[in-house]
TORVOSE-466497 format. One record per residue (C-alpha): x negated, y negated, z; residue number from 1. Coordinates in Angstrom, 1 decimal. Layout:
# TORVOSE-466497
> c1:c2:c3:num
> X:Y:Z:NUM
...
# end
This chain:
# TORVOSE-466497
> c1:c2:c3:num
> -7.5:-80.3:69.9:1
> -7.0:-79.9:66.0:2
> -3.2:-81.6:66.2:3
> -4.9:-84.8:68.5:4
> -8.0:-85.0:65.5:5
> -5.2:-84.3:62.6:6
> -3.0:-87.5:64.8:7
> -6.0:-89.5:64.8:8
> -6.9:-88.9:60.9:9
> -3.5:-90.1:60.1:10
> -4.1:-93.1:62.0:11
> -6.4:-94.4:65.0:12
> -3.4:-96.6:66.3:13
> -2.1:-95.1:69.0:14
> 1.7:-96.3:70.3:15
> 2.4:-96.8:74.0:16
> 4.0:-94.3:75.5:17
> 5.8:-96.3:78.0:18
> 5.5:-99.9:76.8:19
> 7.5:-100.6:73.5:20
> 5.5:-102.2:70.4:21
> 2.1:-102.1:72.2:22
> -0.6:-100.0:71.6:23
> -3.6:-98.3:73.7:24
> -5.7:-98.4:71.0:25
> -7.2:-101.7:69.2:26
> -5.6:-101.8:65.6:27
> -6.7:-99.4:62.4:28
> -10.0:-99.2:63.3:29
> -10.4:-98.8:67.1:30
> -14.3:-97.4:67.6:31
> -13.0:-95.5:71.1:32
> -10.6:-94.2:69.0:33
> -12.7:-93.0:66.0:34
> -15.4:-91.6:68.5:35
> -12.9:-89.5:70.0:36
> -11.6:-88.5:67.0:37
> -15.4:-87.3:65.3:38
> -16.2:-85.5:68.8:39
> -12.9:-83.5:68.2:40
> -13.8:-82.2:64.6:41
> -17.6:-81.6:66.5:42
> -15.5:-79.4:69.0:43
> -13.6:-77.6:66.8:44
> -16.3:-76.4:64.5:45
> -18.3:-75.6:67.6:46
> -15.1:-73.5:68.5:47
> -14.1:-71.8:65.3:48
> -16.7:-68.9:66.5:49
> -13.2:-68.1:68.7:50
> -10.8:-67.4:65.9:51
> -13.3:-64.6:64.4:52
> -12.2:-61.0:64.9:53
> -15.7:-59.6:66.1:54
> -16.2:-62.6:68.9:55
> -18.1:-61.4:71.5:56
> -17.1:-62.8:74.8:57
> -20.7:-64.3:75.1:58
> -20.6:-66.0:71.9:59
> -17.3:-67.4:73.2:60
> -18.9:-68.2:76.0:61
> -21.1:-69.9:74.4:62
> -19.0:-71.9:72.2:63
> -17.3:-73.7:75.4:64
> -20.8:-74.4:77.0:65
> -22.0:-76.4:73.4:66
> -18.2:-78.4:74.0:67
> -18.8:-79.0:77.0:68
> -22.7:-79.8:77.2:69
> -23.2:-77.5:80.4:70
> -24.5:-73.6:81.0:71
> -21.5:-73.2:83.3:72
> -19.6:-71.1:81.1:73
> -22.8:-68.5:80.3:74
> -23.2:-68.5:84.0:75
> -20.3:-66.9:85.2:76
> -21.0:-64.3:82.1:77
> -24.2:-63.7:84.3:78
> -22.1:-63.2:87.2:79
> -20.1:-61.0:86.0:80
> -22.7:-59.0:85.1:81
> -24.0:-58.7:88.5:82
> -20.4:-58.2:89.7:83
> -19.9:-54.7:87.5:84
> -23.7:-54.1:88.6:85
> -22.8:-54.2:92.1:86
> -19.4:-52.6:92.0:87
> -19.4:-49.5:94.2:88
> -16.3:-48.1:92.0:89
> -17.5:-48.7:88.9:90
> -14.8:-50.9:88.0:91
> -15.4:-54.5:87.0:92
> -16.1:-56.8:89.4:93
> -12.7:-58.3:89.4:94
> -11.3:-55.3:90.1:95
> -12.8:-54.5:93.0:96
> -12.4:-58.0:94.4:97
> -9.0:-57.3:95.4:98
> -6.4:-54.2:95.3:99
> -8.4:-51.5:93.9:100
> -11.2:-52.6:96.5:101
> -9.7:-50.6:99.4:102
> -9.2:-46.9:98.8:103
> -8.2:-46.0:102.0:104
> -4.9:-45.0:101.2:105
> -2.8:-47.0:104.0:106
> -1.6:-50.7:103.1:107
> -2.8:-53.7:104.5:108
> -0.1:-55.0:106.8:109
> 1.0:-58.9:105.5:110
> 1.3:-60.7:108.3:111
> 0.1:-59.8:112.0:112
> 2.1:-62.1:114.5:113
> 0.5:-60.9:117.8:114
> -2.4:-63.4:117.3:115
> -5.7:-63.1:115.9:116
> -5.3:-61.7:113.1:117
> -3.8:-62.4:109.2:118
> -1.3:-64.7:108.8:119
> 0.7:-65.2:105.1:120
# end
């Protein structure tokens, strides 16, 4: 994001990337281009909370949800939540999901070829 706004401070005309001596923006002062380039330095102040040593990951959270203009970010911190609330381990949730989930002892076989069952 910051070397797209720092390209676009130098200059809004943007070259062709295909097409020799044509451009996909319109001249010095192309207003798709300037918009893009203010929402960029929006972002990236919204952001900076990321480079901070004591981020939390909900702040970080956060941060991507303003960006973005949705809650879907926050929401999966919710689910997570739940996840490690639920977890019968005590693990976190992502844990439990998948390997450490089954503590059986014997190995899941791969692939079953006899029908009906898993296949890889």
């Amino acid at each position: 994001m910051r070397a797209i706004r720092d390209r676009l401070k130098l200059s809004l005309v943007v070259n062709h990337p295909v097409t020799p001596n044509e451009t996909i923006t319109d001249g010095s002062d192309d207003p798709k281009a300037r918009f893009l380039r203010d929402k960029l330095n929006d972002a990236i102040a919204w952001l900076e909370v990321l480079f901070k040593a004591d981020c939390t990951r909900e702040q970080a959270l956060a941060a991507w949800d303003t960006v973005f203009n949705t809650d879907y970010f926050s929401d999966r911190l919710e689910d997570d939540e739940a996840e490690e609330t639920k977890s019968e381990s005590g693990f976190p949730g992502i844990l439990t999901s998948g390997l450490v989930k089954n503590w059986s002892g014997e190995a899941p076989r791969a692939v079953v070829k006899e029908g009906g069952g898993r296949y890889a």
